[in-house]
C-alpha positions in Angstrom: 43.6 12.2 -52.8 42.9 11.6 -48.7 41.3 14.5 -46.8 41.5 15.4 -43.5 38.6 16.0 -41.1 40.4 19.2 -40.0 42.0 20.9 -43.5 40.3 20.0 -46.8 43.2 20.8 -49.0 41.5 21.3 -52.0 39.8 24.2 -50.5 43.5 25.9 -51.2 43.6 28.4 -53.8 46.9 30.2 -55.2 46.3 33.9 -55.7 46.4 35.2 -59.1 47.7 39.1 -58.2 48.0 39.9 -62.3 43.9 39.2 -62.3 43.1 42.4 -60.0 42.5 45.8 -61.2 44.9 47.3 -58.8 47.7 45.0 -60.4 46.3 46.1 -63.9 46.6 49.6 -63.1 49.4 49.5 -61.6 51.5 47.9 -64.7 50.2 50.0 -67.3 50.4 53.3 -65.8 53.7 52.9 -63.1 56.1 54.5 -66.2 53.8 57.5 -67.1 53.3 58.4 -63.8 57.1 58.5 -63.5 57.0 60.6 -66.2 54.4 63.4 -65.3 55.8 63.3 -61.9 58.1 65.9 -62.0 55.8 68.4 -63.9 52.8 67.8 -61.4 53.4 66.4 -58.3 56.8 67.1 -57.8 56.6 70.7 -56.0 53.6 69.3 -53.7 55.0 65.7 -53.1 58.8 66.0 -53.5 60.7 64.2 -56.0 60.8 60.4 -57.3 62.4 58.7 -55.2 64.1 55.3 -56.5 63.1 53.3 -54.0 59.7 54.2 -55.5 60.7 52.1 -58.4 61.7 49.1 -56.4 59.0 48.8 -54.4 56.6 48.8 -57.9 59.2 46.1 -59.3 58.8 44.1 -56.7 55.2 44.5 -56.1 54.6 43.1 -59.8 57.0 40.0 -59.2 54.8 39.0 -55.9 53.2 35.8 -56.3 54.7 34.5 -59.4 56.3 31.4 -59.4 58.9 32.7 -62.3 60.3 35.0 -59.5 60.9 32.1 -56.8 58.6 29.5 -54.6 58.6 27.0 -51.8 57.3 23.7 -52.3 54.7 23.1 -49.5 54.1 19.1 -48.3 51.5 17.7 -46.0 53.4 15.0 -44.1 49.9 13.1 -43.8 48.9 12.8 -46.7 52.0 13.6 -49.2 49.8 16.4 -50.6 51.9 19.0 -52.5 52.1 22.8 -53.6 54.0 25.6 -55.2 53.8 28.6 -52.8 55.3 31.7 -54.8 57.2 33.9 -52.8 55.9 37.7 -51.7 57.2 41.1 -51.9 56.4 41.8 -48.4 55.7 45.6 -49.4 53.5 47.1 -46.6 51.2 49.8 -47.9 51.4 49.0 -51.6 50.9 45.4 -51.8 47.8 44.6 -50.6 48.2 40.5 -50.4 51.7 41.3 -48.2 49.7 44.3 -46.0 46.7 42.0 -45.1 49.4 39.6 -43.9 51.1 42.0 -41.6 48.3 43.7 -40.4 46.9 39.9 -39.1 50.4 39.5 -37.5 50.4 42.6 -35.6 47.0 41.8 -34.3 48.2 39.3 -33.3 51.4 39.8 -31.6 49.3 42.8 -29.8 46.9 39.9 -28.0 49.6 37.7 -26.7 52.6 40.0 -25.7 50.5 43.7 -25.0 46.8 43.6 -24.4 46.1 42.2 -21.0 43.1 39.3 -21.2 40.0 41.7 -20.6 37.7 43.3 -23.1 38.9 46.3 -25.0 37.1 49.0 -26.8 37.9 51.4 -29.1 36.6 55.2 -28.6 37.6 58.1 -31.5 36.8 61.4 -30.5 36.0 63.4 -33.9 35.7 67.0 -34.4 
């Protein structure tokens, strides 16, 4: 398999979402909490909302090539992947959130921070 001085391609990893606790946790205890949510959150939180329920579903089919995928080519070398397809849930899923939150960064520096050094400054009480 050729390398490249620039990209080593086998330094490319798939992410294996069902391997983190959060996933875990998440799968074994969506359904209960759907349950119980009514009796103990419902009066503070509101009610279950369905949407609720697709955003889980679709948090637990991110990154598994059963649920869709994009073959990747390098046009170099011929090198070839299987990229499975996200949910793109902000907030919940944290693979899809990291990936926003480095897009918004940088859309900020090229079309609404000026080129000059910026600080941050919290006042807290």
């Amino acid at each position: 398999m050729a390398q490249s001085a620039a990209y080593n391609i086998d330094a490319y990893q798939p992410r294996n979402p069902k391997a983190s606790a959060y996933y875990k946790c998440v799968e074994n205890h969506f359904e209960e909490l759907e349950r119980a949510w009514d009796d103990m959150y419902a009066s503070r939180l509101g009610f279950w909302r369905a949407y609720v329920m697709t955003v889980i579903y679709k948090y637990l089919d991110c990154g598994d090539l059963h649920f869709g995928f994009a073959r990747v080519r390098c046009e170099e070398c011929g090198h070839e992947y299987l990229l499975a397809f996200s949910c793109k849930r902000r907030q919940f899923c944290p693979s899809c959130h990291q990936k926003r939150v480095v897009e918004y960064g940088e859309w900020l520096l090229t079309n609404v921070l000026k080129d000059v050094s910026h600080r941050q400054w919290a006042r807290f009480i």
